[in-house]
TORTOR-248456 format. One line per 10 residues: their letters; for each residue x, y, z of C-alpha. Coordinates in nm, 2 decimals, padded with zeros to 4 digits. Last residue first. Example, Ala and Ser with C-alpha at 12.3 -4.5 7.8 and 13.67 -1.06 7.14 Angstrom:
2
sa = 01.37/-00.11/00.71  01.23/-00.45/00.78
# end
This chain:
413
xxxxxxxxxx = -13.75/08.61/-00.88  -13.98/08.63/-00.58  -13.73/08.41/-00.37  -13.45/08.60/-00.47  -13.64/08.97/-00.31  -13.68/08.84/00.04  -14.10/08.79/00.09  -14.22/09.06/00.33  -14.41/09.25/00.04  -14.14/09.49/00.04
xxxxxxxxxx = -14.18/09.60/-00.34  -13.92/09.89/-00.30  -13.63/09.68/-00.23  -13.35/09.86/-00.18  -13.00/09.65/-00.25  -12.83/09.51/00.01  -12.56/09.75/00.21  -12.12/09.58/00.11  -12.09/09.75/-00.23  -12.21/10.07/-00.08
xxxxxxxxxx = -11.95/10.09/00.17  -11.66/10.04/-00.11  -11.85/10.30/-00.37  -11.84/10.56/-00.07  -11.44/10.52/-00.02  -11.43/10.49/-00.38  -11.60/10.89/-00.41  -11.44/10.96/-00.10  -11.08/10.93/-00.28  -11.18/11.06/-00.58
xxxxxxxxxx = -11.27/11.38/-00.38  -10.98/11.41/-00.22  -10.77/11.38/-00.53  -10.97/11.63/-00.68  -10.97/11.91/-00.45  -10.53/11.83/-00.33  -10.48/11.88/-00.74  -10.72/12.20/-00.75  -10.54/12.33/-00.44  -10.17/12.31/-00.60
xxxxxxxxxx = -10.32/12.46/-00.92  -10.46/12.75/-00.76  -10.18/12.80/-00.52  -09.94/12.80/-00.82  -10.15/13.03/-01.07  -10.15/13.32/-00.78  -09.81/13.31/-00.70  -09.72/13.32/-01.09  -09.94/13.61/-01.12  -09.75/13.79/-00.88
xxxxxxxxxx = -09.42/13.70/-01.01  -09.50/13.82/-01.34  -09.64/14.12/-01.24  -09.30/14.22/-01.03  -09.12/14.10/-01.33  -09.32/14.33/-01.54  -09.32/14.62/-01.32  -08.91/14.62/-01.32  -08.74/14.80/-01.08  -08.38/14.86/-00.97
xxxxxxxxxx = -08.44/14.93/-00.71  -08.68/14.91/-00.45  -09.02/14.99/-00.47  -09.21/14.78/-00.75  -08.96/14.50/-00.78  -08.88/14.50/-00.42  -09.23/14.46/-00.35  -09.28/14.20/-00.58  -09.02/13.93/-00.52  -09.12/13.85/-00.21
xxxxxxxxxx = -09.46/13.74/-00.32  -09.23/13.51/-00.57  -09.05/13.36/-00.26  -09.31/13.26/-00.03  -09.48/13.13/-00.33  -09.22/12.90/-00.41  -09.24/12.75/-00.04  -09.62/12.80/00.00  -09.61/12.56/-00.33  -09.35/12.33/-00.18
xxxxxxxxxx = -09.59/12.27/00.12  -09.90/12.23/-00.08  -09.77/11.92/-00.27  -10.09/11.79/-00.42  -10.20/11.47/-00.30  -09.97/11.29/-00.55  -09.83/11.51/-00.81  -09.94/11.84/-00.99  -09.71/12.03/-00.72  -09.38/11.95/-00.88
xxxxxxxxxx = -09.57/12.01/-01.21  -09.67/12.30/-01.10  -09.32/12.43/-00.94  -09.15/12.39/-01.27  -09.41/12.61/-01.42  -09.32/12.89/-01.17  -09.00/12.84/-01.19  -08.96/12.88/-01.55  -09.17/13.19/-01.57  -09.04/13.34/-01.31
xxxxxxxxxx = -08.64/13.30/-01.46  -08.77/13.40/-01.83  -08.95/13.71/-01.67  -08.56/13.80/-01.55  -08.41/13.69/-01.87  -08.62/13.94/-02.00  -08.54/14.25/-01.76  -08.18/14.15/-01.76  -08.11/14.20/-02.13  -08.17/13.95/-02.39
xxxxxxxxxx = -07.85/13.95/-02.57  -07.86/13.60/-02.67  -07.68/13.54/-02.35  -07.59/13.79/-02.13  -07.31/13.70/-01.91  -07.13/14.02/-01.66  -06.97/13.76/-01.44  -07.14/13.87/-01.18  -07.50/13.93/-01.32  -07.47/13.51/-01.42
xxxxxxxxxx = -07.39/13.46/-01.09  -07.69/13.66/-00.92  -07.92/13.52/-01.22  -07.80/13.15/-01.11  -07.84/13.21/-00.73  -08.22/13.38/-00.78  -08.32/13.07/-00.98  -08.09/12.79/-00.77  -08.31/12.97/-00.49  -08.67/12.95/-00.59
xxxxxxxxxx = -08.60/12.60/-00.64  -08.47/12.53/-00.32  -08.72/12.69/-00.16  -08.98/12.45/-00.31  -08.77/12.17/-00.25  -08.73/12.23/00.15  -09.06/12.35/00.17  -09.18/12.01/00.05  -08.92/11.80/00.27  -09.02/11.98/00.58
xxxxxxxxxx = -09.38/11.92/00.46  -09.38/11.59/00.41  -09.17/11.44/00.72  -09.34/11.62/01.01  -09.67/11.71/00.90  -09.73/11.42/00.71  -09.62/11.14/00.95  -09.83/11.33/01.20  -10.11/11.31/00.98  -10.09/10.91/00.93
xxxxxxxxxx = -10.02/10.69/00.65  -09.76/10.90/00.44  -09.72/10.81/00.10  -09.46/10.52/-00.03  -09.38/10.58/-00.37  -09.48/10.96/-00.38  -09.25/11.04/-00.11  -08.97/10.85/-00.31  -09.04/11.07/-00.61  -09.03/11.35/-00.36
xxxxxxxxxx = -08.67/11.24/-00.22  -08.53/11.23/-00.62  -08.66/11.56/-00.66  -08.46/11.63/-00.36  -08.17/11.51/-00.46  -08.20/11.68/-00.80  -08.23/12.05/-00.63  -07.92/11.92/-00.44  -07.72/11.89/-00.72  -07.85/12.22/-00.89
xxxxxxxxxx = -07.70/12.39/-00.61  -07.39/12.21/-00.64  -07.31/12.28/-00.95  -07.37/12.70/-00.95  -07.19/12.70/-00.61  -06.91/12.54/-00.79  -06.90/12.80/-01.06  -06.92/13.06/-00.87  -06.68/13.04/-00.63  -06.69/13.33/-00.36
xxxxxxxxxx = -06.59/13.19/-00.06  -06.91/13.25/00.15  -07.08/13.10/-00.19  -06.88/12.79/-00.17  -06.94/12.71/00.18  -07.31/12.75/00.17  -07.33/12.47/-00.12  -07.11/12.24/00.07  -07.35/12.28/00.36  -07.67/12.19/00.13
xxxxxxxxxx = -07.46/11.92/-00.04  -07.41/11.78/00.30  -07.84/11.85/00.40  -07.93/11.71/00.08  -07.66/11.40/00.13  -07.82/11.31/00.47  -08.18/11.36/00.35  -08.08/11.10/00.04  -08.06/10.87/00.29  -08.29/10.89/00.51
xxxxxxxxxx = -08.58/10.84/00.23  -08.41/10.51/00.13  -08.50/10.34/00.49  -08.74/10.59/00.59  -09.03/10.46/00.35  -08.97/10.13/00.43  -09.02/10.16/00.80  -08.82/09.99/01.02  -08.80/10.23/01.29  -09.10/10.42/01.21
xxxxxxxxxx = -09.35/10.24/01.49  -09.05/10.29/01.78  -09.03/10.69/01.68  -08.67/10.71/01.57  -08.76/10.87/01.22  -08.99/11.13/01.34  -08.72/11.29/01.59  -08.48/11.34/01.27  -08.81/11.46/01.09  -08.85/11.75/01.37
xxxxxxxxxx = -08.51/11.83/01.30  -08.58/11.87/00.95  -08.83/12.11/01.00  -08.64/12.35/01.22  -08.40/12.35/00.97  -08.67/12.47/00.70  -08.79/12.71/00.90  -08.47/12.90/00.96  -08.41/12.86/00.56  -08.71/13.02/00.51
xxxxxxxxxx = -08.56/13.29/00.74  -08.41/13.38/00.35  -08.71/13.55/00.26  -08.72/13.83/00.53  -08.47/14.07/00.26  -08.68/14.07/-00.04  -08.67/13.89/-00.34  -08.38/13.87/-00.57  -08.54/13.83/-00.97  -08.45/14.17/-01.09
xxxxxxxxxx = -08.08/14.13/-00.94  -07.86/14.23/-00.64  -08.05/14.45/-00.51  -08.23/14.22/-00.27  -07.88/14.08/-00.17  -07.91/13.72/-00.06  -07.71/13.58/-00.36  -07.49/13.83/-00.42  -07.20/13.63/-00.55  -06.98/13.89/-00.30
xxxxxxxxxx = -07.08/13.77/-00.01  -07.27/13.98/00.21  -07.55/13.78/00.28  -07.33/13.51/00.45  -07.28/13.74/00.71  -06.90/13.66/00.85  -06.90/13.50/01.18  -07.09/13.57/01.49  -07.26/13.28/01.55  -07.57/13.29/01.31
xxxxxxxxxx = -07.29/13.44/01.04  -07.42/13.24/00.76  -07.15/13.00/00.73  -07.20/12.91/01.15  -07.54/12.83/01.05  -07.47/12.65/00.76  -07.25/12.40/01.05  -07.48/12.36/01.32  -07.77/12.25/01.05  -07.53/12.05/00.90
xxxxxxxxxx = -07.42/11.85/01.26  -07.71/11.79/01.33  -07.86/11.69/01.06  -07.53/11.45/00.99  -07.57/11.35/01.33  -07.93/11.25/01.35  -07.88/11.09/00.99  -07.61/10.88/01.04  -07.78/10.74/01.38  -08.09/10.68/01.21
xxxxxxxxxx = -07.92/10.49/00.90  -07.71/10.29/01.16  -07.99/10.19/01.33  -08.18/10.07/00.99  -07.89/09.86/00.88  -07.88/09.67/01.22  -07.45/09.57/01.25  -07.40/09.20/01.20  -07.21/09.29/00.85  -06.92/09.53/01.10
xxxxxxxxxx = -06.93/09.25/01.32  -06.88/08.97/00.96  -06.58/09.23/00.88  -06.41/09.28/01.16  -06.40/08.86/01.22  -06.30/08.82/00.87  -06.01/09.12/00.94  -05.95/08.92/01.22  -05.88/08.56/01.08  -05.67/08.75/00.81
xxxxxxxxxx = -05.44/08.87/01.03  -05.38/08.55/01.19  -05.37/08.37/00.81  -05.07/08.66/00.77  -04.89/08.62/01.13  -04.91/08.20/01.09  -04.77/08.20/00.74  -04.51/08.48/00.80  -04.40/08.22/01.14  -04.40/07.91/00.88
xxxxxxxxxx = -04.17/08.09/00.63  -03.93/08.17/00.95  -03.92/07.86/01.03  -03.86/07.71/00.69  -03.55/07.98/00.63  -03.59/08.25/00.44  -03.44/08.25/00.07  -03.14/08.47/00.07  -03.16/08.85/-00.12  -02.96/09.00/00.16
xxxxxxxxxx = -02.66/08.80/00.13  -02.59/08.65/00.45  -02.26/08.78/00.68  -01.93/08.62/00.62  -01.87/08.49/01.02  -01.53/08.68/01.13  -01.20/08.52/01.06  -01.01/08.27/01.35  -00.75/08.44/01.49  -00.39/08.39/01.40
xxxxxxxxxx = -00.32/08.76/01.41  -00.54/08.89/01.66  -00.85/09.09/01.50  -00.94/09.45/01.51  -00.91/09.57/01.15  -00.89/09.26/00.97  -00.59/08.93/00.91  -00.38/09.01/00.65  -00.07/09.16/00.76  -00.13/09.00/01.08
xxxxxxxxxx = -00.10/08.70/00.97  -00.36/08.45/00.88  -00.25/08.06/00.98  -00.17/07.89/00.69  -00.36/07.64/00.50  -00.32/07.27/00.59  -00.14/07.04/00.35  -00.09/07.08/-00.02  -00.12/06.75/-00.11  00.07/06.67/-00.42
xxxxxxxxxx = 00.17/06.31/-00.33  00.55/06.24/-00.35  00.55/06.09/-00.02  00.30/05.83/-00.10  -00.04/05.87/-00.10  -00.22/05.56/00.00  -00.35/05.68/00.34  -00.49/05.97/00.19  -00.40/06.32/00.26  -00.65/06.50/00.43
xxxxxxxxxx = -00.89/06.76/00.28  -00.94/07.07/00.43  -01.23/07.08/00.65  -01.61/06.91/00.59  -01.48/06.59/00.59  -01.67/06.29/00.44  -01.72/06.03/00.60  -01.55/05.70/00.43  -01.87/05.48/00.26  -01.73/05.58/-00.09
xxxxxxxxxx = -01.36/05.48/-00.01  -01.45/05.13/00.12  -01.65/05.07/-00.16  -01.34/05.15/-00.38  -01.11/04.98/-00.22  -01.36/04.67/-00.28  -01.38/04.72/-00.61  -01.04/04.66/-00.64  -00.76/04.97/-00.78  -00.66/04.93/-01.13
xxxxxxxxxx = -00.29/04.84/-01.11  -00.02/05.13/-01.12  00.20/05.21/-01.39  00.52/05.08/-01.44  00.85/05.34/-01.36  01.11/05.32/-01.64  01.46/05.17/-01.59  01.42/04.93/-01.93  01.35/04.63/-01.72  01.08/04.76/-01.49
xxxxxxxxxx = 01.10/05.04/-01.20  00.89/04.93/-00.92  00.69/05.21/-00.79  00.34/05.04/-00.81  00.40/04.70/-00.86  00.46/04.56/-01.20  00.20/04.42/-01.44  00.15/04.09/-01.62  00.14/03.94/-01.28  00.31/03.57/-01.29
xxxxxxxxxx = 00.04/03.33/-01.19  00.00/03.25/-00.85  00.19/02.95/-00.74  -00.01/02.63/-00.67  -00.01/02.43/-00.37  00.11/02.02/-00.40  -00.12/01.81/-00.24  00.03/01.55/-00.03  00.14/01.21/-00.18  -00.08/00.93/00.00
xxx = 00.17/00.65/00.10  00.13/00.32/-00.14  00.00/00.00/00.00
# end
């Protein structure tokens, strides 16, 4: 029995390329092998260093590393600093992105802000429409009534009828009345305050007739300040505008009157005829302000003359102020207002100066025309009223019979 022969080991196989740094046959240095993938996964899972780069533990002593930088001298190194000290934090540029907790901060201020503008917004819509329309227009009357006042000189100020327009002055122009006409205006504000009382009486609160009628109150009496203002400072041409502004407000308040008419005779008495006089001396003063304007700045159009633009003026207002009067009920209250002004108008035509006896006749007849009208319209319309107010209870008695024989009048037919 033979002895088993050991295995003999095998040589590796002769490398086909030299070591790295061995110099080969001909005196020249080989190149170095491919480096093992498992080198390399070793290299990729190595940290990575956020300093200057280390030399690696395979570069040899001819690496190019250029080792650690040097310390900063003093040469250097900034106003203020130690040489070798470390250098100052590089402040952010401005225009950097912010950061996510600072983003999240902006979100929570601007949806915080927002949350209470909402919350402003749905008191402010909680608010009772028809309370704030009585409180705007108890203070705005108020305070307008206060304020033309102090314009005209109630309070010691400058006299409103001495501007220089000349709208109050009697002599002013053919179609000016008389001095006492402008306590109209006194009346007038004692009117609407009487209204402002009206309007907060508990069975008006919620009235539909108050709700839009308020409003344009408040801008008559604003425009009606305004209006003041600009003829105690002389400026024609905005006085001229906002005269005629209010003169539409009010039209558009009488429309509204017509709409919904009063129910009671209080209600009449203190909204109606505040509002009526109101129009009807506003009208008889955007006449008298316009030919006091027009006088000023010396404008004759078609060459007329005064004297017939003056007749021109009455006759205007005075069939303006019929058909104003010619609705509803008959507005008696504007027509005392106009006619308050064109009686004015004829003494001062006849004995002041300058005179005219045509505009003085004028006026006079128009007086006369406008109560007539304004009475016929309030005749008829009462009288239609009781006739249907009769042909209502009649519809509701039997009929007569004047064969009473004691039998009821179907069974006979």
């Amino acid at each position: 029995m033979s002895t088993p022969t050991p295995p003999t080991p095998r040589l590796p196989a002769k490398p086909t390329r030299l070591p790295a740094g061995t110099p080969d046959s001909n005196g020249s240095e080989a190149p170095s092998e491919t480096p093992s993938p498992v080198l390399e996964r070793l290299r990729a899972a190595r940290p990575k260093n956020t300093g200057p780069a280390a030399p690696s533990d395979d570069a040899g002593p001819g690496s190019s590393y250029p080792g650690p930088p040097p310390a900063t001298s003093a040469r250097t190194s900034p106003a203020g600093t130690k040489p070798g000290a470390p250098a100052p934090p590089v402040p952010k540029p401005a225009g950097k992105k912010p950061t996510g907790s600072t983003t999240a901060a902006v979100r929570v201020t601007a949806s915080r802000a927002a949350a209470g503008g909402s919350s402003v917004i749905r008191h402010i819509g909680s608010w009772d429409p028809d309370l704030v329309r009585r409180i705007v227009v108890t203070v705005v009357t108020i305070g307008a009534v206060l304020g033309t006042a102090e314009v005209a000189g109630a309070f010691g100020g400058p006299d409103l009828r001495e501007a220089s327009l000349g709208t109050f002055d009697p002599a002013a122009t053919l179609v000016s009345p008389a001095a006492p006409a402008a306590y109209a205006w006194l009346l007038i504000g004692v009117g609407l305050i009487g209204y402002t009382i009206h309007q907060w009486l508990p069975a008006h609160q919620r009235s539909p007739r108050h709700r839009g009628l308020g409003w344009a109150v408040v801008v008559a009496l604003l425009v009606t300040l305004g209006w003041a203002v600009a003829v105690q400072r002389g400026m024609p041409a905005m006085s001229l505008v906002l005269i005629f502004l209010l003169l539409a407000t009010l039209l558009a308040s009488l429309r509204w009157l017509n709409h919904y008419p009063a129910q009671t005779r209080p209600e009449g008495l203190l909204v109606d005829i505040p509002l009526g006089l109101f129009l009807g001396w506003t009208g008889v003063t955007a006449t008298v302000h316009t030919a006091a304007v027009l006088t000023t700045l010396g404008v004759d159009w078609l060459e007329f003359g005064a004297q017939r633009w003056a007749l021109i003026g009455v006759i205007l207002l005075t069939l303006a102020a019929m058909a104003v009067c010619m609705t509803d009920r008959g507005r008696i209250a504007v027509a005392l207002a106009v006619v308050w002004g064109l009686v004015l108008i004829v003494p001062e035509r006849l004995l002041g100066d300058p005179q005219s006896i045509p505009v003085a006749f004028a006026a006079g007849l128009g007086a006369f025309l406008l109560i007539i009208s304004a009475g016929s319209r309030r005749h008829r319309v009462d009288h239609a009223y009781r006739r249907e107010l009769r042909a209502r209870q009649m519809a509701t008695v039997p009929p007569i019979d004047f064969f009473d024989d004691g039998e009821p009048v179907t069974a006979r037919q």
